[in-house]
C-alpha positions as CSV (number, residue, x, y, z in Angstrom):
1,X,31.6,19.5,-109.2
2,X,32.9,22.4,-111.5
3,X,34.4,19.9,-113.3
4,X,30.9,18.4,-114.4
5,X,30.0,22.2,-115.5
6,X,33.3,22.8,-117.4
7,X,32.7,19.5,-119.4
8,X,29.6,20.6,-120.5
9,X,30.5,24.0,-121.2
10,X,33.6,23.1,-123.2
11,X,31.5,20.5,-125.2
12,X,29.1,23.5,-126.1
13,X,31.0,25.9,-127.3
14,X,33.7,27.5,-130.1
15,X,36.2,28.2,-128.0
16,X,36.5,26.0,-125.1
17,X,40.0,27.5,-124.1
18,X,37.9,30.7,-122.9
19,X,35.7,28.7,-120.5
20,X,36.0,29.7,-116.9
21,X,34.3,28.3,-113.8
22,X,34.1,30.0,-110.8
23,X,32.5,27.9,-107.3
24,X,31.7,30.2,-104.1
25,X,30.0,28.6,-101.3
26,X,27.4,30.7,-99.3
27,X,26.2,28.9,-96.6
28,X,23.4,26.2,-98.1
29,X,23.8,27.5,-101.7
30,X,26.6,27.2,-103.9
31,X,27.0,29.6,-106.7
32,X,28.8,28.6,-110.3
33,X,30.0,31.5,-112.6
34,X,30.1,30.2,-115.6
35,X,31.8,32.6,-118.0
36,X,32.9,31.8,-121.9
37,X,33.6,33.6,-125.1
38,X,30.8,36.5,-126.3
39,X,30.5,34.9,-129.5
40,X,29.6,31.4,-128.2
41,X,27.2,33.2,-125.0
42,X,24.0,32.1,-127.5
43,X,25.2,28.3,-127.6
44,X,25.3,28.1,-123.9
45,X,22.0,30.1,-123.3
46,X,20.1,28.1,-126.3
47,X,17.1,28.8,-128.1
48,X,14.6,30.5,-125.4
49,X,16.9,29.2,-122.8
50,X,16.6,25.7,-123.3
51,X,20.2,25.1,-122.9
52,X,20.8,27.0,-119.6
53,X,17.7,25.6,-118.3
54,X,18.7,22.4,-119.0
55,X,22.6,23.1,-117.6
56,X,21.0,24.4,-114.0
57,X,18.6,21.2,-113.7
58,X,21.6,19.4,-113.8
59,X,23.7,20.7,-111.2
60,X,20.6,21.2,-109.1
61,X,19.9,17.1,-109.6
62,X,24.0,16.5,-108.8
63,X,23.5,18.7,-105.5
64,X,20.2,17.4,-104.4
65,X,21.1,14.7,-102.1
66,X,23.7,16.7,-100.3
67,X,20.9,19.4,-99.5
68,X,22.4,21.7,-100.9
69,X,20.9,24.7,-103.1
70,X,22.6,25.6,-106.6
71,X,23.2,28.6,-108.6
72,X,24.4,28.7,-112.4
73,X,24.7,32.1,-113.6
74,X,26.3,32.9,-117.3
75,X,28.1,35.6,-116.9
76,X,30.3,37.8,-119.7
């Protein structure tokens, strides 16, 4: 499923070579790092944190029948 967050990612930002994905499992929840360029941070966070917001619903929606809980954080 990290592939699904990548896609997005790449399709956001500047440089898409400097997207990375990280996946750890923790139980129930599952926790994405999701870590690009500094310059292209604001295109992945959006105005007021649209963009994030809308990047966590879906991974939350893609996990939901599993049971599973899901984490997106944007790290630098």
């Amino acid at each position: 499923m990290s592939e699904l967050l990548t896609s997005m990612a790449k399709s956001l930002v500047n440089n898409p070579d400097e997207v990375v994905v990280k996946k750890t499992e923790r139980g129930n929840t599952i926790v994405f790092e999701l870590s690009v360029a500094p310059d292209d941070m604001g295109k992945i966070i959006g105005k007021n944190g649209k963009r994030a917001q809308a990047i966590r619903a879906i991974m939350k929606a893609k996990y939901l029948k599993e049971g599973k809980r899901v984490v997106v954080d944007i790290v630098d």
